[in-house]
SEKE-671684 format. One record per residue (C-alpha): residue in one letter; x, y, z. Coordinates in Angstrom, 2 decimals, always signed. Each point is the difference from the previous one (the first is absolute). Example, Ala and Ser with C-alpha at 12.3 -4.5 7.8 and 13.67 -1.06 7.14 Angstrom:
! residues 2
+-----+---------+---------+---------+
: res :    east :   north :      up :
+-----+---------+---------+---------+
:   A :  +12.30 :   -4.50 :   +7.80 :
:   S :   +1.37 :   +3.44 :   -0.66 :
+-----+---------+---------+---------+
This chain:
! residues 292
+-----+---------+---------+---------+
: res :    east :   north :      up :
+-----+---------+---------+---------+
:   X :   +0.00 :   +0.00 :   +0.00 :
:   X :   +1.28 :   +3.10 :   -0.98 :
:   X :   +1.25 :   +2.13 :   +3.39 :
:   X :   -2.62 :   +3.13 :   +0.54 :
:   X :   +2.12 :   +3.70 :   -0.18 :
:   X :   -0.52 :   +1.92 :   +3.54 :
:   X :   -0.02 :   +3.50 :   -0.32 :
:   X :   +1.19 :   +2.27 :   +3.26 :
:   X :   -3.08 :   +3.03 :   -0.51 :
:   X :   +2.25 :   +2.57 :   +1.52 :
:   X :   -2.84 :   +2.45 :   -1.56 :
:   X :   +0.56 :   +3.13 :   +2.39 :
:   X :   +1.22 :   -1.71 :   +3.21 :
:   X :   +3.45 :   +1.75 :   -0.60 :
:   X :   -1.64 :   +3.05 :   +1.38 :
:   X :   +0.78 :   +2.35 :   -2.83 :
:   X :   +4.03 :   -1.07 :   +1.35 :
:   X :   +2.40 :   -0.66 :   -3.07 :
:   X :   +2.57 :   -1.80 :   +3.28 :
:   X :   -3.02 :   -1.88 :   +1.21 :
:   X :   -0.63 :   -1.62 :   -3.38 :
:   X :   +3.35 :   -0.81 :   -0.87 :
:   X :   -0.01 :   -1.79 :   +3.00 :
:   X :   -3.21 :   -1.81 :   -0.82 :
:   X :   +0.91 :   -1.21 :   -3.22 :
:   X :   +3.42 :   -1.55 :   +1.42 :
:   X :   -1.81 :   -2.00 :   +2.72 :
:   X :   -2.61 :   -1.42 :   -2.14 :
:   X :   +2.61 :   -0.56 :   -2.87 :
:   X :   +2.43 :   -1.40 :   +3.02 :
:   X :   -1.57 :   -1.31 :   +2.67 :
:   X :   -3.85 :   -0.87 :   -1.38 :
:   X :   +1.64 :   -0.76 :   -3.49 :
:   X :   -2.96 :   +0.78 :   -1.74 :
:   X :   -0.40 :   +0.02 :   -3.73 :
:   X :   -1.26 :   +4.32 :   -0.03 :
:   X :   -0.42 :   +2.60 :   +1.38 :
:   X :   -2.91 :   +2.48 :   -0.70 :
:   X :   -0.56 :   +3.73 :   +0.51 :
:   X :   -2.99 :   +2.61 :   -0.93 :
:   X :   +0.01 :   +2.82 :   -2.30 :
:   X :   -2.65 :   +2.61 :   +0.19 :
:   X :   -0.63 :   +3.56 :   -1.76 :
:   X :   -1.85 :   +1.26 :   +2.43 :
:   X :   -1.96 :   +2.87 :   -1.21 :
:   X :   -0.76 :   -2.00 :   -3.27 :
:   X :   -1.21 :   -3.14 :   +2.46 :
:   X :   -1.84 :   +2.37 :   +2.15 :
:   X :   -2.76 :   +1.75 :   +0.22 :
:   X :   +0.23 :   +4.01 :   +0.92 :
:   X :   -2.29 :   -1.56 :   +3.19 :
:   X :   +2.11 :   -2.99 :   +0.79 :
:   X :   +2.99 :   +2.32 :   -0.31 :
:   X :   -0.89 :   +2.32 :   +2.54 :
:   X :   -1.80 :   -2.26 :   +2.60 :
:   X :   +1.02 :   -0.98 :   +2.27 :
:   X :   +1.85 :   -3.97 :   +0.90 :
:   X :   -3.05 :   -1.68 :   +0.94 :
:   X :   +2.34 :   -1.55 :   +2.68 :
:   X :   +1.82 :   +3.15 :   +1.65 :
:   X :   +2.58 :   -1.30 :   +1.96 :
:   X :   +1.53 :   -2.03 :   -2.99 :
:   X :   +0.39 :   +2.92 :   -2.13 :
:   X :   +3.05 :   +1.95 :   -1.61 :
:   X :   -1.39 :   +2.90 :   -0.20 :
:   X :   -3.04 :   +2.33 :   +0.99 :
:   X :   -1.92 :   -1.32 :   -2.67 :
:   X :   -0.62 :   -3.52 :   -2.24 :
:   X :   +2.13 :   +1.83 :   -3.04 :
:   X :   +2.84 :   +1.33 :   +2.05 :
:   X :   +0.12 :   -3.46 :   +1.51 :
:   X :   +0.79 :   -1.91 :   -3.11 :
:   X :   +2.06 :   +2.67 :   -1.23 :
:   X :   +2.21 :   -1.15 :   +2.89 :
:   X :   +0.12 :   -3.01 :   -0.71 :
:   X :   +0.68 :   +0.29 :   -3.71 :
:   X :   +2.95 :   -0.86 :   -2.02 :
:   X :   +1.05 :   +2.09 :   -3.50 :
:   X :   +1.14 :   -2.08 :   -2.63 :
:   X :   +3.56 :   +0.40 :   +0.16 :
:   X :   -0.21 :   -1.67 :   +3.62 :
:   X :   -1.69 :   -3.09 :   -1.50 :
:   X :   +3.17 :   +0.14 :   -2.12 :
:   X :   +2.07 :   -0.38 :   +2.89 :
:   X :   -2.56 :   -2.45 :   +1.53 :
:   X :   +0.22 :   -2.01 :   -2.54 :
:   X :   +3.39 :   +0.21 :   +0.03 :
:   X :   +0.63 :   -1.43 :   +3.41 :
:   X :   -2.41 :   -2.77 :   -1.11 :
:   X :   +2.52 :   -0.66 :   -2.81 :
:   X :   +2.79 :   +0.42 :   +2.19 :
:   X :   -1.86 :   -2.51 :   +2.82 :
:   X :   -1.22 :   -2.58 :   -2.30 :
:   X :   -3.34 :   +0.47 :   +0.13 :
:   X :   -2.46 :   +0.91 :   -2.26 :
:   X :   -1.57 :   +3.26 :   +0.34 :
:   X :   -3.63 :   +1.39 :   -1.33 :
:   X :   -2.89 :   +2.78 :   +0.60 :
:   X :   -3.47 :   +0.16 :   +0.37 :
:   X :   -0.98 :   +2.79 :   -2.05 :
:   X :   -2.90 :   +2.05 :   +1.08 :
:   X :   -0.97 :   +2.44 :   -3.05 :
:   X :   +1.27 :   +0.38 :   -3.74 :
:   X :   +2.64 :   +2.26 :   +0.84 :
:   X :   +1.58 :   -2.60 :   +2.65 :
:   X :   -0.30 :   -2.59 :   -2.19 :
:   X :   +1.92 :   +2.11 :   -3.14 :
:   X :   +2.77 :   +0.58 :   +2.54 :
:   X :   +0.45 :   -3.37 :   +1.31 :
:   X :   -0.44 :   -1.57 :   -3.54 :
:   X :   +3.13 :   +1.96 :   -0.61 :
:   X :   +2.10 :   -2.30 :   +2.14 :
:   X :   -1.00 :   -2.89 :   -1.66 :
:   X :   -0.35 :   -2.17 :   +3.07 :
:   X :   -0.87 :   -3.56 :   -0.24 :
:   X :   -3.65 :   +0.80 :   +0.23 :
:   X :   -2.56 :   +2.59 :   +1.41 :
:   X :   -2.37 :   -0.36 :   +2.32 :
:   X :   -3.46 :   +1.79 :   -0.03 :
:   X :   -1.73 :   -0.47 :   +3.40 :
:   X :   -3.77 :   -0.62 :   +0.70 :
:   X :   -1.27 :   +3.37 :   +0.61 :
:   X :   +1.01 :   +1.25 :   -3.74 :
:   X :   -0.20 :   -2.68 :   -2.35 :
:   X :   -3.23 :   +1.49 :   -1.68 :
:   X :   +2.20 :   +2.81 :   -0.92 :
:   X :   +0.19 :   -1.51 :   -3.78 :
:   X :   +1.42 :   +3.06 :   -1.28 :
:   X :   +3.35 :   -1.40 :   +1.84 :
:   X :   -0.57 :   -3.66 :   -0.53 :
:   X :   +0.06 :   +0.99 :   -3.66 :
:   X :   +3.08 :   +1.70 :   +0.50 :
:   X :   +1.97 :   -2.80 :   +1.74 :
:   X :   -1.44 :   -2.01 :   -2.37 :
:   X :   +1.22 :   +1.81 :   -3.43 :
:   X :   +3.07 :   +1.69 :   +1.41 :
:   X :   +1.27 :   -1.63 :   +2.54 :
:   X :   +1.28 :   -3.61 :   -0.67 :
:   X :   +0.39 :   -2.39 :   +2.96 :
:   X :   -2.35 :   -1.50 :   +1.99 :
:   X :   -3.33 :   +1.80 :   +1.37 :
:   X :   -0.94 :   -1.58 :   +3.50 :
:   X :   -3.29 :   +1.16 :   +0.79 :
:   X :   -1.88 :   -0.45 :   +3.68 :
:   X :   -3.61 :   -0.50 :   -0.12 :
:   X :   -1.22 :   +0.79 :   +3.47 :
:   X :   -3.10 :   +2.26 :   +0.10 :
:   X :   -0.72 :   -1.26 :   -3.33 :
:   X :   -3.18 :   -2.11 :   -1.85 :
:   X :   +0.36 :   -2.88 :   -1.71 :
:   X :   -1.48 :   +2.09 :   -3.12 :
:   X :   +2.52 :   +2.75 :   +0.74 :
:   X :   +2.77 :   -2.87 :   -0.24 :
:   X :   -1.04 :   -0.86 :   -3.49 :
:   X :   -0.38 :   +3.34 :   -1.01 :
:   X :   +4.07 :   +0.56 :   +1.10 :
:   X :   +0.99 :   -3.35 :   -1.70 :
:   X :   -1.98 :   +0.50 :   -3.16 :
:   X :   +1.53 :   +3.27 :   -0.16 :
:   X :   +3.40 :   -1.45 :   +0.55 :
:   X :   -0.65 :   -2.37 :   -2.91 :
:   X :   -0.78 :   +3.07 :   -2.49 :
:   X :   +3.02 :   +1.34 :   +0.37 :
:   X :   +1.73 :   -3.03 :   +0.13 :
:   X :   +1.73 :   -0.23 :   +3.38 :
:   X :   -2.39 :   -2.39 :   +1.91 :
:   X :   +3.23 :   -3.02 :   -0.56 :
:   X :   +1.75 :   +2.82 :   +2.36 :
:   X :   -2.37 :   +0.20 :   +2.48 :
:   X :   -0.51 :   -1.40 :   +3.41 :
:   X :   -3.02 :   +0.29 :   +2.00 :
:   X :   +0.02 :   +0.34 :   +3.61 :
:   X :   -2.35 :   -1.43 :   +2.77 :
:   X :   -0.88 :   +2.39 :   +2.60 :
:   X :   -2.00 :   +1.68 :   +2.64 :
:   X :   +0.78 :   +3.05 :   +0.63 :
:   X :   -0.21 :   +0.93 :   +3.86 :
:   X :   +2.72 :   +0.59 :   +2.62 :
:   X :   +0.41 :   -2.74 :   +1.40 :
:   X :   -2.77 :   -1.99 :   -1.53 :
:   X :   -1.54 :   -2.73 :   +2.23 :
:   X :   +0.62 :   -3.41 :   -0.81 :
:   X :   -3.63 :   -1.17 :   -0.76 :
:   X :   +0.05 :   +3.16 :   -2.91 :
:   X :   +3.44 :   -1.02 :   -1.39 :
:   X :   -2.05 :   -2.25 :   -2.74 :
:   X :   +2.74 :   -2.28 :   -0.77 :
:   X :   -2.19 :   -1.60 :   -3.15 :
:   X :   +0.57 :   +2.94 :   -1.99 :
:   X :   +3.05 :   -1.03 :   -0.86 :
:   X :   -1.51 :   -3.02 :   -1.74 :
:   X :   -3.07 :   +1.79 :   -1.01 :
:   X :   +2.24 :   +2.19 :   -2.06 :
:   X :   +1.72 :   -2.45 :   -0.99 :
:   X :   -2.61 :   -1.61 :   -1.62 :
:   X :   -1.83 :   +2.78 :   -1.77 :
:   X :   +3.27 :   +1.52 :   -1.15 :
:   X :   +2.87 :   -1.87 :   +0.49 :
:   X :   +0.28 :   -1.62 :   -4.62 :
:   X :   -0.22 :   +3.98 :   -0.36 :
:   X :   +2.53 :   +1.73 :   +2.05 :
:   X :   +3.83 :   -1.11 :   +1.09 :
:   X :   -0.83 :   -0.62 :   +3.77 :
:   X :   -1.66 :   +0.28 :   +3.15 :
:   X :   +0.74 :   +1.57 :   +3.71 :
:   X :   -0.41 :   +0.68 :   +3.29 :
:   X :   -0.22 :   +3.48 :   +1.83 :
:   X :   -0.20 :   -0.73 :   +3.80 :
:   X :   -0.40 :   +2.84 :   +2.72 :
:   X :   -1.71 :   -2.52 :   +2.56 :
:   X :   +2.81 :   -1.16 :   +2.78 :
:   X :   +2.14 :   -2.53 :   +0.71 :
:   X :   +1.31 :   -2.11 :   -3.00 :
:   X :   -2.45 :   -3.64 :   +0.13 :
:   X :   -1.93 :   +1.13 :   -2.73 :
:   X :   +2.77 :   +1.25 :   -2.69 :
:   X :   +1.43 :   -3.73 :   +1.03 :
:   X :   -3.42 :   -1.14 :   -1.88 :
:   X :   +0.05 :   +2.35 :   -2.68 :
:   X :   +2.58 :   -2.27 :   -1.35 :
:   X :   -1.90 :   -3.11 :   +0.35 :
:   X :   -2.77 :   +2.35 :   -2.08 :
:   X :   +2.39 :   +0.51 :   -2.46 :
:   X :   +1.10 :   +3.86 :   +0.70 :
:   X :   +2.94 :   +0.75 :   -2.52 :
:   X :   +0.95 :   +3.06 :   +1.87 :
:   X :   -0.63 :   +0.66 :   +3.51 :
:   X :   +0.25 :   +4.16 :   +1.51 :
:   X :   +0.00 :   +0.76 :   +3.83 :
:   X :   +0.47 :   +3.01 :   +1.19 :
:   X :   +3.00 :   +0.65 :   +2.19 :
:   X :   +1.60 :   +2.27 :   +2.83 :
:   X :   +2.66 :   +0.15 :   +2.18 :
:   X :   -2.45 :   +0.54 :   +2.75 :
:   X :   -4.07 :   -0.51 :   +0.30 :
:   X :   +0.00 :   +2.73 :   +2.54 :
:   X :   +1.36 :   +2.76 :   -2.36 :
:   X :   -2.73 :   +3.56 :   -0.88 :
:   X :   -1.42 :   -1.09 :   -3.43 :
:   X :   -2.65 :   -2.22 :   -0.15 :
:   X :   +1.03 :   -3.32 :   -2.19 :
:   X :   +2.64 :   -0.71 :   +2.58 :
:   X :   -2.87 :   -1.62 :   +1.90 :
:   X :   -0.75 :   -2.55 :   -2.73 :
:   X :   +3.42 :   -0.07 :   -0.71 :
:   X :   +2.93 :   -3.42 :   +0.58 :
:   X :   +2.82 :   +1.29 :   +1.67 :
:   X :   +3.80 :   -1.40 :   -1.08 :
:   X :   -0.03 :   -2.93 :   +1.96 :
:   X :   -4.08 :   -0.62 :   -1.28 :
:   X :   +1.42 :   +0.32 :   -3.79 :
:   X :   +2.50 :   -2.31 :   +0.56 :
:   X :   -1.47 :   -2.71 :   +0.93 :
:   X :   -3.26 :   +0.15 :   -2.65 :
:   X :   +2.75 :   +0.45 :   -2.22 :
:   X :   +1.47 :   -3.74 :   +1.80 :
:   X :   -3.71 :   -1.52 :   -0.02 :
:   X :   -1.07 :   +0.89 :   -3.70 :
:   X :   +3.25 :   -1.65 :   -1.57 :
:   X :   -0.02 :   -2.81 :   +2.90 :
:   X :   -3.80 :   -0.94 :   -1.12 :
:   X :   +1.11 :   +0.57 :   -3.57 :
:   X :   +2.23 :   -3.18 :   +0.36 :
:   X :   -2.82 :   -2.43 :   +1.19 :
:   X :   -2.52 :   +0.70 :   -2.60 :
:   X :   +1.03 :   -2.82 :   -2.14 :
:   X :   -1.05 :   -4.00 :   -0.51 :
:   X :   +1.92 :   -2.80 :   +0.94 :
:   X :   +1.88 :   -0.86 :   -2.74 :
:   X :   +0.82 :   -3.20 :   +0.81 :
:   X :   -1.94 :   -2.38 :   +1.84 :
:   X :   +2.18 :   +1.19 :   +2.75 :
:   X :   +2.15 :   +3.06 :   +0.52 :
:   X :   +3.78 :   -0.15 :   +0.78 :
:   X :   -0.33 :   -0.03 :   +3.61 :
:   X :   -3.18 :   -2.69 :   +0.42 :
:   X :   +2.70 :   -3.09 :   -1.76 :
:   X :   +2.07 :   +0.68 :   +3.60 :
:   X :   -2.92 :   -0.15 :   +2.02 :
:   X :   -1.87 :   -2.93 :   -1.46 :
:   X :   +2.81 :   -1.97 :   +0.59 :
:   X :   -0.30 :   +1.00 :   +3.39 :
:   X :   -3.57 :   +0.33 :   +0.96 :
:   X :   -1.96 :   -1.65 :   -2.40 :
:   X :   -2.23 :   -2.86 :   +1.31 :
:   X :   +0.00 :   -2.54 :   -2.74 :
:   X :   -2.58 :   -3.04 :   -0.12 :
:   X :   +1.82 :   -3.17 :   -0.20 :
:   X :   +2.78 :   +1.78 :   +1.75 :
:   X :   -1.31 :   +1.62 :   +3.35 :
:   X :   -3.54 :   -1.38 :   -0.25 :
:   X :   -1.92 :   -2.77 :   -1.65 :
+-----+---------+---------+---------+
């Protein structure tokens, strides 16, 4: 069975702190050894409304700023420090990528050519930048689908297949909530989309903000190619996806599980394996042997 990529959804936990995600990327490229790393890009005023812009955080004491737009301009990196982000990916080992929040983002970060892009839940019925990725941009277009109808799905994926980019897409299982409780995590999606979509695009995902790490260890049983958590260096930090965030030690071992599992999901392929000839000989009762 092919071994399921984990993204490290660093997002905006670096706390708008160029030192802080440097040192991020090197312990999940290091310590976690995951496969990527993934930030956010945002244009504020273009994803905003004048409203939303000057409102303000709906959750004070996690904010930036003294209002919702000044907050994510905190947190917000220009292009040329994606540059260097991605450079320390490079320099790391790791592969780096962006969730891209508006067309402008997604121009810039389609500049630096990373592996793939990521366009999150809460704008993939922004087509006009689907379409873009799609004609301009050329690697892969992972998609999440939390918040999203099944007839909203097809409209993304059939829109993906006019343009002629659905083989580079990957669609993404998720609820959007942090944290989400297990009993609305919805595991079956993964199959579900699977099944209605999975002869018409390249792949399919998992997007987890619920806690702990059982359930990304049956993602892969599910048949999750790619696997994103977010992560922190610590839960308890202002911002308010450290919450439903893994910490290092967290990463490292879903990291551990997922390619552990990875290695059992196979058949016999003998009558016995390797290690059962040793035991037989051993412990096998045998009629005629050790009973009649």
């Amino acid at each position: 069975m092919k071994t399921p990529k984990v993204i490290a959804e660093i997002g905006c936990n670096h706390k708008g702190d160029m030192e802080i995600a440097h040192e991020m990327i090197g312990i999940a490229a290091t310590f976690a050894k995951c496969d990527f790393v993934k930030f956010q890009k945002r244009s504020n005023k273009e994803l905003l409304t004048p409203e939303e812009y000057d409102s303000s955080h709906p959750n004070p004491q996690h904010s930036y700023g003294d209002s919702y737009g000044s907050h994510r301009e905190f947190l917000e990196f220009d292009i040329e420090q994606h540059r260097q982000l991605q450079q320390w990916c490079h320099e790391f080992g790791i592969g780096y990528s962006t969730s891209v929040w508006d067309l402008t983002s997604a121009k810039e970060i389609a500049s630096l050519d990373p592996e793939f892009i990521k366009v999150p839940s809460a704008c993939n019925l922004n087509f006009a930048m689907l379409r873009h990725l799609a004609t301009e941009y050329g690697g892969d277009i992972h998609i999440s689908v939390g918040m999203t109808t099944p007839a909203e799905q097809e409209q993304i994926v059939q829109l993906m297949e006019q343009c002629n980019a659905a083989d580079r897409v990957v669609l993404y299982a998720c609820t959007s909530g942090y944290p989400v409780p297990f009993e609305q995590v919805c595991l079956l999606e993964i199959r579900s989309l699977s099944e209605r979509f999975g002869s018409r695009i390249k792949e399919v995902g998992f997007s987890g903000h619920h806690l702990g790490i059982a359930v990304d260890i049956a993602t892969v049983v599910l048949g999750a190619s790619w696997i994103e958590r977010h992560f922190t260096l610590d839960r308890t930090w202002k911002g308010t996806d450290h919450a439903a965030s893994l910490e290092p030690d967290g990463l490292r071992r879903l990291i551990r599980d997922v390619r552990n599992v990875c290695k059992t999901l196979k058949l016999k392929e003998n009558e016995m394996t390797e290690i059962e000839f040793a035991q037989r000989d051993k412990l096998k009762r045998v009629r005629g042997v050790h009973f009649n």
